[in-house]
C-alpha angles and dihedrals in degrees: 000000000000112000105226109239129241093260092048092039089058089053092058102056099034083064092046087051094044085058093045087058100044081054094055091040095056090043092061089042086062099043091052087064114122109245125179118258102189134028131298132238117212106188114197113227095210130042133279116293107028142103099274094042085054094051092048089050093042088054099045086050101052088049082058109040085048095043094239095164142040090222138049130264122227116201114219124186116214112151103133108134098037082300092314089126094060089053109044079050076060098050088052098055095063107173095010101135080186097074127072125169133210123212148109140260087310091084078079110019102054094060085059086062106034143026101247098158087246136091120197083238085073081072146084109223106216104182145291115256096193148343133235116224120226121224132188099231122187132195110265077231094072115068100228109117091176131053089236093061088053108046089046091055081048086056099051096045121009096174094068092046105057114181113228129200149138121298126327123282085018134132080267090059102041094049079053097051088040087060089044094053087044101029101044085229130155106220122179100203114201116194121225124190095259134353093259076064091057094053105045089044078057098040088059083051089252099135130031097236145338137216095222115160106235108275095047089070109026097106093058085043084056093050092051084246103120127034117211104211094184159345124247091223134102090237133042113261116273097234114105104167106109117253104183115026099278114007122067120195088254086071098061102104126231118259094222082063089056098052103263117134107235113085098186133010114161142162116243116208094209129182122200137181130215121282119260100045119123138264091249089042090055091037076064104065099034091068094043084058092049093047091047084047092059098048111104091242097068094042084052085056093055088054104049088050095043089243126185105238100231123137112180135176143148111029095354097064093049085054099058090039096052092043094052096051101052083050089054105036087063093050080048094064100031082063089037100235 
């Protein structure tokens, strides 16, 4: 057995040091995260009950059920304003790590249509942990099986085609006036309380058509009361697994496939934390979101509403946030809002 020589021997352990130190150094890398010391407020930025209020409360159980923090997690619901209270909370918590807020694509859009004391740019935008898809839904009353049948009966009478959807100067009402400014329709959108309101006025034959997200509109789907003509996505939905007896929501064609000019229009479910805060305190919770996001449970809540998979941070998000503003903020103008 060769002996290693003096030379070849402080290699070695110059290299074995060199590791060492590379260990110590991540180590204290990972002792230097930021971790929370006290409990965490989740506020709600919508009222008790709905979609938003679920999603904050399913992600609040399974921390908890998969002991994802150290500390406990308090719901608040602040959703007066459309959710402009939790956010303006949010705004005046500026540097608070101890603060996170649930909502949609209202943390940027509300401030485009009131003056609420607040821009989305207070914030620090933490990700998005899953989409809704919109769909362009009819009553089973009225004869039209395609979008483009039905969007050429809307042209050539609006009045007897009225658009349903939830609330006024909403996501409902913005995808209604989109179709109108690529469609050249004439839409006449009349706001309900809530989507399950949308579809139950549709369902009794009482509106031509709604924009619901899937979920919203899945019981009257199941009773053979509503028809979806299509998605607004530029692929079919992934569920395969049949709703009705004979349709899943996989078969529901795209309405870009079906000539109509918007390729995407989709709901994020966002969560953001106060401004101030630093860059270990946001990685955080970023990675909190993305392991909530890979429990079962939450996989098992895409799939009963019908979600888009699609968790997004960092640059990503910005992106999306940036892109459906400046969707919006034209539609804004054009309505004058």
């Amino acid at each position: 057995m060769a002996i290693p020589s003096f030379k070849s021997l402080s290699r070695t352990l110059a290299a074995a040091g060199f590791t060492m130190a590379l260990g110590v150094s991540g180590a204290a890398v990972a002792a230097d995260a930021w971790q929370p010391s006290k409990n965490i407020e989740i506020i709600v930025a919508a009222g008790a009950g709905g979609g938003t209020d679920q999603l904050a409360r399913l992600i609040q159980s399974i921390i908890t059920k998969h002991d994802l923090l150290k500390v406990s997690t308090v719901v608040q619901n602040k959703g007066g304003g459309n959710g402009g209270e939790g956010f303006l909370d949010l705004k005046l918590s500026k540097g608070n790590p101890y603060k996170i807020i649930v909502g949609t694509n209202n943390a940027y859009l509300l401030p485009m249509v009131a003056k609420l004391g607040y821009q989305w740019t207070d914030l620090t935008p933490v990700a998005t942990v899953a989409q809704d898809d919109f769909i362009l839904w009819t009553s089973t009353k009225l004869p039209f099986t395609n979008a483009k049948d039905y969007i050429d009966a809307v042209k050539a009478d609006p009045s007897k085609y009225p658009m349903g959807g939830s609330q006024s100067k909403d996501v409902d009402q913005t995808l209604t006036m989109l179709l109108n400014k690529v469609e050249g329709t004439k839409f006449t959108y009349i706001p309900f309380k809530s989507g399950g309101e949308a579809s139950t006025q549709l369902a009794g034959g009482h509106i031509g058509s709604n924009t619901n997200n899937p979920a919203e509109s899945v019981s009257q789907w199941k009773a053979g009361q509503v028809r979806p003509l299509c998605v607004f996505s530029k692929e079919r939905m992934v569920y395969t697994e049949k709703v009705t007896a004979t349709e899943a929501w996989s078969d529901i064609p795209t309405c870009v496939s079906q000539g109509i000019k918007i390729d995407e229009y989709r709901f994020p479910r966002t969560v953001f934390m106060p401004g101030g805060v630093t860059a270990a305190q946001q990685a955080f919770y970023v990675d909190l979101l993305r392991k909530v996001t890979q429990t079962q449970e939450f996989k098992d809540y895409l799939a009963r509403g019908a979600l888009v998979p699609s968790f997004l941070a960092g640059d990503d998000f910005k992106k999306l946030i940036e892109e459906d503003s400046a969707r919006a903020r034209d539609i804004f103008r054009s309505a004058n809002w």
